[in-house]
C-alpha positions in Angstrom: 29.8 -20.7 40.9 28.8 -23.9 42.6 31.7 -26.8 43.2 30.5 -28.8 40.4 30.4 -26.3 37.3 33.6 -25.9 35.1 33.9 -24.0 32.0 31.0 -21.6 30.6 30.6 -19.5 28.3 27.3 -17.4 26.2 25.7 -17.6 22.9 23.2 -15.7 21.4 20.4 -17.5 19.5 18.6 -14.8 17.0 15.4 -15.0 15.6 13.9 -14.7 12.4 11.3 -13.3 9.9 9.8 -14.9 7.2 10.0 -12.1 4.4 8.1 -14.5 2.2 6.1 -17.6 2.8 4.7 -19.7 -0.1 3.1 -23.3 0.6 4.0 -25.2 -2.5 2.8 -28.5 -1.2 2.0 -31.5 0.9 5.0 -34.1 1.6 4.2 -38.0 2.3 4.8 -37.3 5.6 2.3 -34.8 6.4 4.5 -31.8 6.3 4.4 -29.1 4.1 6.5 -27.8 1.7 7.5 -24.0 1.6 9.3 -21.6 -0.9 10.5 -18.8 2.1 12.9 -16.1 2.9 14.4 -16.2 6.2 15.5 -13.2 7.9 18.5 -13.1 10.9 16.6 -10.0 13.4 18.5 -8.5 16.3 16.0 -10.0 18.5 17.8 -12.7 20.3 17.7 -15.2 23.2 20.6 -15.8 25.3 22.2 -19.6 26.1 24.8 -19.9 28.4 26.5 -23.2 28.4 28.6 -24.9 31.3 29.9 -28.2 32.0 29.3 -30.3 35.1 31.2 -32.8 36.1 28.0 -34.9 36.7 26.6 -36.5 33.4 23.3 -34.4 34.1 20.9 -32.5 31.3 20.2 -29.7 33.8 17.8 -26.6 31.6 16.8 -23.5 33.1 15.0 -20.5 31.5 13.5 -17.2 33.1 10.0 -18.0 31.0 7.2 -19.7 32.9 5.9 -21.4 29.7 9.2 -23.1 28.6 9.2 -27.1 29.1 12.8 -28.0 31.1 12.2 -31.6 30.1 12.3 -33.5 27.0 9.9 -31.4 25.6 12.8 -28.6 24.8 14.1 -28.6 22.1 17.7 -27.8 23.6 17.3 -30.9 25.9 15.8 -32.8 23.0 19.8 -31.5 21.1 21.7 -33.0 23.7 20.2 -36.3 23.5 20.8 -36.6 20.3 24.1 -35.5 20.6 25.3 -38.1 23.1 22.9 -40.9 20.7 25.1 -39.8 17.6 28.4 -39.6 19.1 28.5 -41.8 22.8 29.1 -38.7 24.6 27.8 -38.8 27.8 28.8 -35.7 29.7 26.6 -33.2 31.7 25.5 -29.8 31.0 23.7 -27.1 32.7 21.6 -24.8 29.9 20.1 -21.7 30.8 17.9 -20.3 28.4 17.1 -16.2 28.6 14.0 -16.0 27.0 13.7 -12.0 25.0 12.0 -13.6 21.8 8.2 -14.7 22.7 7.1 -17.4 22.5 5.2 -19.8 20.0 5.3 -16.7 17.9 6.2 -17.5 14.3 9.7 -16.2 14.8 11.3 -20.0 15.5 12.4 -18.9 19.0 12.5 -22.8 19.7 14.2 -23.6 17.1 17.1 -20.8 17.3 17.6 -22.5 20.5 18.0 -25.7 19.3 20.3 -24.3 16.7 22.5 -22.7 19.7 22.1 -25.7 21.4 24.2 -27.7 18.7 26.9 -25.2 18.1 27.3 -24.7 22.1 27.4 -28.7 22.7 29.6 -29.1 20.5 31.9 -26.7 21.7 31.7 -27.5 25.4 31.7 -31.0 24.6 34.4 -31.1 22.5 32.9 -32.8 19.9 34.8 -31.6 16.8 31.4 -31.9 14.7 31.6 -30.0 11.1 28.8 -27.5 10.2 27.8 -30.4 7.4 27.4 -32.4 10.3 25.5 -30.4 12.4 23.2 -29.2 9.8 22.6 -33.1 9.1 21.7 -33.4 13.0 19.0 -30.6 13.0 17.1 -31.8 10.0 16.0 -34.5 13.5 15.1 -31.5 15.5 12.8 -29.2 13.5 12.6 -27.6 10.1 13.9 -24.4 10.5 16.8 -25.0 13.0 19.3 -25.3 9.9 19.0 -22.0 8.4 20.2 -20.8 12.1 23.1 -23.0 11.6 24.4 -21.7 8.3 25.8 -17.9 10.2 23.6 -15.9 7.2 21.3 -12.4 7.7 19.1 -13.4 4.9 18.8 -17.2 3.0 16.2 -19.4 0.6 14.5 -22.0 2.7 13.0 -25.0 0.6 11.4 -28.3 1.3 10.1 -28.5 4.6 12.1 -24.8 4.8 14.8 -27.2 5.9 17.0 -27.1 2.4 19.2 -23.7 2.9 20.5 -21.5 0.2 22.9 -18.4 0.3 21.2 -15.1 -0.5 23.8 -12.5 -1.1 22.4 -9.5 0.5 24.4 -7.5 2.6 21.7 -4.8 3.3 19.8 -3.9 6.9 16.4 -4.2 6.9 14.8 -2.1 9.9 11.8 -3.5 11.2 8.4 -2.5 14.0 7.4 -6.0 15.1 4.5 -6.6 17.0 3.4 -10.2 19.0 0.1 -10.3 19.9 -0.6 -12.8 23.2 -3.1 -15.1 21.1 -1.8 -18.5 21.1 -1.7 -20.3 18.0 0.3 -23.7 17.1 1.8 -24.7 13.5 -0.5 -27.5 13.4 -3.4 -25.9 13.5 -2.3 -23.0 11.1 -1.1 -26.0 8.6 -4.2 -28.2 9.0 -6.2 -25.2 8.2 -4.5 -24.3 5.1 -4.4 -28.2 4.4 -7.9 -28.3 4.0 -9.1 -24.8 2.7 -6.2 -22.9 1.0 -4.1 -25.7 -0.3 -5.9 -26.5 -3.7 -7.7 -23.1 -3.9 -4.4 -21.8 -4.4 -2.3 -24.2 -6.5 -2.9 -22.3 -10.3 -1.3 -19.5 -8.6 1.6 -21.0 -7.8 4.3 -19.7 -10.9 3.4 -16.2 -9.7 4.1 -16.6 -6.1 7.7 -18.3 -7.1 8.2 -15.3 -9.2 7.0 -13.0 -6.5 9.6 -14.9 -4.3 12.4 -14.5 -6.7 11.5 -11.0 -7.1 11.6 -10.4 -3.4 15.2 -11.5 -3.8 16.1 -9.7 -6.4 15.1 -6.5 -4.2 17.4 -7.7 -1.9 20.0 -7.9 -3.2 20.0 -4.4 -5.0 19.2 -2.7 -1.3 15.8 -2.1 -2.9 13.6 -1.4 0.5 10.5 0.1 -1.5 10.8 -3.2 -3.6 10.9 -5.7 -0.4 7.8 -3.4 0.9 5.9 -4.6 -2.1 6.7 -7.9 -2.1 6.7 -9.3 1.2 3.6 -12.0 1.8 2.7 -15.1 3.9 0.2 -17.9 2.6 -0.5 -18.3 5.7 -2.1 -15.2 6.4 -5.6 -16.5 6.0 -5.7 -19.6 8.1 -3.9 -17.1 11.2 -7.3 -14.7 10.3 -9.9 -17.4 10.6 -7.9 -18.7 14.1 -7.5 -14.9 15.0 -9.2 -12.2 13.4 -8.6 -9.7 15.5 -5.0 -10.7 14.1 -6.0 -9.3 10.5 -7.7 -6.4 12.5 -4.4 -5.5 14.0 -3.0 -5.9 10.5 -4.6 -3.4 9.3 -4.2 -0.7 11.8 -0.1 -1.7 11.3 -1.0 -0.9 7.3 -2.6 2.5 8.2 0.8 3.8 9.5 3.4 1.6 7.6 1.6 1.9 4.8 3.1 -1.2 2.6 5.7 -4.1 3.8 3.4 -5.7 6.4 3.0 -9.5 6.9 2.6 -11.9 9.6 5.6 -14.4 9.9 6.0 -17.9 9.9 2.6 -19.7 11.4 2.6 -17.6 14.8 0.5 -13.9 15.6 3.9 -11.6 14.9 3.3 -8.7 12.4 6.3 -7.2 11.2 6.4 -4.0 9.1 9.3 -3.1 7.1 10.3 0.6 7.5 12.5 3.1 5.7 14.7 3.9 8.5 15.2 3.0 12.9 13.2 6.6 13.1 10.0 5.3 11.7 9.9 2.1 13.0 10.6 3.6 16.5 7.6 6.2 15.3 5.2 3.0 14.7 6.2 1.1 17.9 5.6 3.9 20.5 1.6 4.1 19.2 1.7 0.5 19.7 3.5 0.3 23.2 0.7 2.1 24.5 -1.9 -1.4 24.1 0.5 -4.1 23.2 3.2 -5.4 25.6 5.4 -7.2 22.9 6.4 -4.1 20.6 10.3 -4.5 19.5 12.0 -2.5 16.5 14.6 -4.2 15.2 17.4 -4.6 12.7 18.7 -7.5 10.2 21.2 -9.3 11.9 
C-alpha cells in the first residue's frame, strides 16, 4: 500500500429495477414526476474507500467510459460533503464497475449513494441517515432509495420521496443490457412531448396497477408481480431503439409474462419462477448478448 494511504475498507453499491414505472407529471423544474417500485438486485459495484493524508479527490474505476472528474457522481459526493460540513480531507475512490453502464439500473447513482455512507465513515463525519438522505436529494433522484438499506420501496416525486414496502420475498430475475446508448433526457423529452397528455385519463388505473403490484408483494405473489410489472417509458425507449421492443419480445416468447424495461435505459428484465429458469433464459441469450446476468432481490 503506498506511504500515503491509511485506513480502507469496501462497500458494495447494488443496483436496482424498476418493477413499476408510472409518469404522473411534469414538475416546474423540468423534471418529472414518477409513481415506481424500486427493486435492491444482487448485481452490485464495488467502492473501496481509503484515506490519504493529502487533501486529494483521487477516483479510479476499471470502466473506460466512467468520468474521474467532476463529472462522477462519487467525486460530485465528496464535494459536497466538504461544502456541507468544512471537511477537507483526501480520499482515494476506486470504483469496480459489474453493473453497465447508463443502463436504467441507477448504477451512478448507487455509487453516489455508497459514496455518502463510505465518506462519512472514513471521514468521520457522524452524519445521520436523515441527513444523508437530505444530501442526495443534491445529487440525483434515485440516490436516496439506496440510502434507506430496503430490498423493495415506493419511490414518489421525482422518485426521490422513499416509502417502506414490507416485502420480505426474493424475486429471481434474467436481465438483459443491450449496448445501445440511450440518456434520461432523451427518453423524458420524448415522453414530454408524445406520451405525457396521451396518457393522463389513464392515470387512476396505473396508480391502482401500482398499488396492486404491491399488494403482490407483499403476499409472495410471483404470478401476480408477473402480471403487473410495466414502464411508461416503454414507448419512448421503442421509438429511440426498436430493435429494443424487438428484443422484448423474443424475452416474452420464453418468459412468457413479467417482462419490462427499467428505469429510462435498454435493460429488460424478466421475472421468473425460480434461479433454474432464469438461468434457462440467460444461457439462450449469452450466446448473442454480452450483458446477460440472473439475479436475485437483494
Amino acid at each position: 500500500m503506498p506511504k500515503n494511504l491509511r485506513k480502507t475498507f469496501r462497500l458494495l453499491s447494488p443496483a436496482k429495477l424498476n418493477l413499476a414505472l408510472q409518469v404522473t407529471g411534469r414538475r416546474r423544474d423540468g423534471f418529472h414526476t414518477l409513481n415506481t417500485i424500486f427493486e435492491r438486485i444482487s448485481l452490485a459495484d464495488t467502492l473501496t474507500f481509503s484515506d490519504l493524508r493529502s487533501d486529494a479527490i483521487q477516483i479510479t474505476c476499471n470502466h473506460p467510459s466512467v468520468p474521474l472528474d467532476e463529472r462522477n457522481l462519487v467525486y460530485k459526493v465528496a464535494m459536497l460533503l466538504r461544502k456541507e460540513t468544512g471537511v477537507h480531507k483526501g480520499a482515494r475512490i476506486n470504483i469496480q464497475k459489474n453493473i453497465p453502464v447508463a443502463a436504467g439500473l441507477a448504477g451512478g447513482s448507487s455509487n453516489a449513494a455508497t459514496a455518502l455512507l463510505g465518506l462519512n465513515r472514513l471521514w468521520d463525519l457522524r452524519l445521520s441517515r436523515v441527513e444523508l438522505i437530505r444530501l442526495s436529494k443534491k445529487i440525483g433522484s434515485d440516490v436516496a432509495f439506496f440510502l434507506y438499506d430496503l430490498p423493495f420501496a415506493f419511490g414518489t416525486d421525482r422518485g426521490d420521496k422513499i416509502r417502506k414496502l414490507a416485502s420480505k420475498h426474493k424475486l429471481w430475475h434474467v436481465l438483459i443490457t443491450a449496448k445501445y446508448p440511450l440518456l434520461t433526457k432523451d427518453v423524458y423529452g420524448i415522453y414530454a412531448k408524445e406520451f405525457l397528455v396521451r396518457n393522463k385519463p389513464g392515470l387512476t388505473k396505473k396508480t391502482e396497477n401500482v398499488t396492486m403490484l404491491a399488494r403482490s408483494l407483499c403476499r409472495d405473489d410471483v404470478s401476480g408481480v408477473r402480471k403487473r410489472v410495466f414502464n411508461d417509458l416503454e414507448g419512448p425507449i421503442g421509438i429511440l431503439r426498436p430493435s429494443l421492443l424487438r428484443l422484448k419480445l423474443r424475452l416474452q416468447k420464453l418468459a412468457r409474462d413479467g417482462v419490462c424495461f427499467s428505469g429510462s435505459g435498454p435493460s429488460i428484465f424478466a421475472v421468473t419462477e425460480t434461479e433454474a429458469e432464469a438461468e434457462r433464459i440467460a444461457d439462450v441469450f449469452r450466446l448473442k448478448y454480452s450483458q446477460v446476468f440472473v439475479v436475485r432481490t437483494a
